[in-house]
N, C-alpha and C positions, 0 to 999 in steps of 0.2 A: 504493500500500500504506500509506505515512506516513497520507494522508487518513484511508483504510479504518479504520485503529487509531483516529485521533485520533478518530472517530464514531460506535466500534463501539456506544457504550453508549446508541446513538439505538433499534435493536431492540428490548435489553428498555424503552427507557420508549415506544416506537410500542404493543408488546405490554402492556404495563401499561396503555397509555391505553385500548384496544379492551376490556381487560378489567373496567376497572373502571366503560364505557358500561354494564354492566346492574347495575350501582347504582338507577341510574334506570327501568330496564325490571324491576327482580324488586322494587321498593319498597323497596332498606335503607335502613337506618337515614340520617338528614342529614347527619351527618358524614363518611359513606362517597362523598353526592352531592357533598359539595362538595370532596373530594380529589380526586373523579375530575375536576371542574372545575380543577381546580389542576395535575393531571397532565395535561390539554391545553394549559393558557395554558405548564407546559413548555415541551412538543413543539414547539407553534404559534413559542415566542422561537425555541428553539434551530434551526426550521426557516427562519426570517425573518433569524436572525443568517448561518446560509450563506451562501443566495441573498446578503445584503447583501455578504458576503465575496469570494462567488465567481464573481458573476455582475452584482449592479448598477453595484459598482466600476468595472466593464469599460466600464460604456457608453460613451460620446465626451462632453468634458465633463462630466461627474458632478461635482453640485457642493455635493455633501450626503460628509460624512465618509466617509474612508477607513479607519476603523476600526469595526467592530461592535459594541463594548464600550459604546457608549450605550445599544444594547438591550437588553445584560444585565445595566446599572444600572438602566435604568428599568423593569425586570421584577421587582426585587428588592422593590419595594414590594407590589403585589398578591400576590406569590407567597409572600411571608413573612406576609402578612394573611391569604391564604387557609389556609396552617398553621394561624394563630392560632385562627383560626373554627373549625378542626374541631378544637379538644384543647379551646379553649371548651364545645365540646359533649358531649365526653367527660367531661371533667371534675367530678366533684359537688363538691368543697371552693369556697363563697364567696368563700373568702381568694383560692383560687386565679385565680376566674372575672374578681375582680376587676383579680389583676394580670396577668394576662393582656389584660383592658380596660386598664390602663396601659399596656402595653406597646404595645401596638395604636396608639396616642396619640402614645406617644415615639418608635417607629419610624420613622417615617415623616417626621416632624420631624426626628431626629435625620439621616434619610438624604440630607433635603433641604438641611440644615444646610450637611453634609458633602459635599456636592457643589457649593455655593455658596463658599465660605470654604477647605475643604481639597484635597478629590480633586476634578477635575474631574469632569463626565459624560461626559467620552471617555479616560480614565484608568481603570488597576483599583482600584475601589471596595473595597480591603479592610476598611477600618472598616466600613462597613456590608454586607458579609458576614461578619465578625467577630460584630457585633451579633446577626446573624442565627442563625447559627449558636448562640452563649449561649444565646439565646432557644429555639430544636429542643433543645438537650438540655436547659433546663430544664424542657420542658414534657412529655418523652419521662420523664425519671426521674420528674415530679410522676404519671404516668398508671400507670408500672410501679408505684410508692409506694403505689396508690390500690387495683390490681388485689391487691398484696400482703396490704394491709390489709382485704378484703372478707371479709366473712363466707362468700359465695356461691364456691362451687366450680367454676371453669371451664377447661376442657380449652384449653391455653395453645397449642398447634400449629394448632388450629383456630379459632383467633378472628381475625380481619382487621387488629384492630388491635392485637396483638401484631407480627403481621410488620409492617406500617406503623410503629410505633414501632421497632423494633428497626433496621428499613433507615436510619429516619431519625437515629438516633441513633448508630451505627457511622459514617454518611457525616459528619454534620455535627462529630460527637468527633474524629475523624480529620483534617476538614477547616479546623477551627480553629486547630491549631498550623502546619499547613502553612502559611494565608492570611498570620498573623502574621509567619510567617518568611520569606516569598517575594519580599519589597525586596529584604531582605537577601541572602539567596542569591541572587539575579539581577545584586548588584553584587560579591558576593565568591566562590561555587561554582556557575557557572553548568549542569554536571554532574550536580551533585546537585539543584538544582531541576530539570533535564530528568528526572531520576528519577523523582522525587517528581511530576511533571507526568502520568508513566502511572501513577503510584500512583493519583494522583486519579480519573484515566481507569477504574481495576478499579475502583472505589469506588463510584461511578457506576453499572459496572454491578449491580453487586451492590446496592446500595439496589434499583435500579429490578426487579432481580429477586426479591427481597424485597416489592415489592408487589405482583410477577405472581402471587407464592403468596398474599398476602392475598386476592386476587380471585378465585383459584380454591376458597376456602372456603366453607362456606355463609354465605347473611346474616345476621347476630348477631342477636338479639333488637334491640325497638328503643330498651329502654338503653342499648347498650353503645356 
């Protein structure tokens, strides 16, 4: 049952990933293709981190790490670039496009950095989900700013990437004070981080079901 819970938020993103496969079969827009890309390389870590968990460890002499958490450091860099790439797209401010290409630059750097010098790659990488994290809600509120600002009138429950912003921006606003806090509670309220552990766990699902409803929308014009 423990298992059950700790993985229930594997359905809606299995279901989000099959849905957002006809991105590619109905022609939307690139930004839509390349999240659906981004919502497999998910599924594919979080499917390869089990197995690594709960089934390779097991073999006789295994002699590659007993911890999982180097998959879902080294996951952090394509996954947070392939963000980058579809609010890129979205996007029409220059200022924005550009620092968005900054960031894109410094990520990746800065994760490598951080994994050389501070957190290992078999430790939890919270600087750079920190990072990551800044970077979704900066680019969620830059995209909500821009929809604000449009002359053009669009029906907001039916656009794809409204729910895609909105999931991403709940889970990652949420999940930044948690990261930041989570040394700490693990050496001083180990309670409350267990708490705050299935908060994360609802969080999860809820993004990933926020973009079963983007996918169940029509496909947006090929601006948006």
């Amino acid at each position: 049952m423990r298992i059950m819970i700790q993985h229930s938020y594997m359905l809606p993103l299995l279901v989000s990933v099959v849905l957002s496969c006809k991105a590619f079969g109905r022609r939307w827009p690139a930004p839509y293709r390349v999240f659906s890309v981004l919502l497999l390389t998910i599924f594919l870590v979080e499917v390869l981190a089990y197995l690594w968990q709960s089934y390779f460890i097991t073999f006789r002499n295994w002699p590659y790490s007993q911890s999982n958490l180097w998959l879902y450091n080294c996951s952090l860099i394509p996954q947070y670039l392939l963000y980058m790439a579809v609010y890129y797209k979205v996007l029409h401010s220059t200022k924005l496009k550009r620092a968005i290409l900054a960031l894109a630059v410094a990520y990746p750097v800065f994760a490598v950095v951080n994994n050389i010098f501070w957190q290992d790659i078999n430790s939890f990488d919270s600087y750079t989900l920190a990072m990551a994290d800044g970077i979704v809600i900066f680019m969620t509120i830059a995209w909500f700013n821009q929809v604000l600002r449009e002359s053009e009138i669009i029906r907001l429950a039916a656009h794809p990437m409204v729910w895609i912003s909105v999931g991403a921006f709940i889970f990652h606003a949420a999940n930044l004070p948690y990261i930041l806090s989570l040394d700490f509670l693990i050496h001083n309220d180990v309670p409350l981080a267990i708490a705050l552990f299935y908060i994360f766990l609802t969080l999860n699902c809820i993004m990933y079901s926020l973009y079963i409803i983007a996918f169940l929308c029509q496909p947006p014009p090929p601006t948006s």
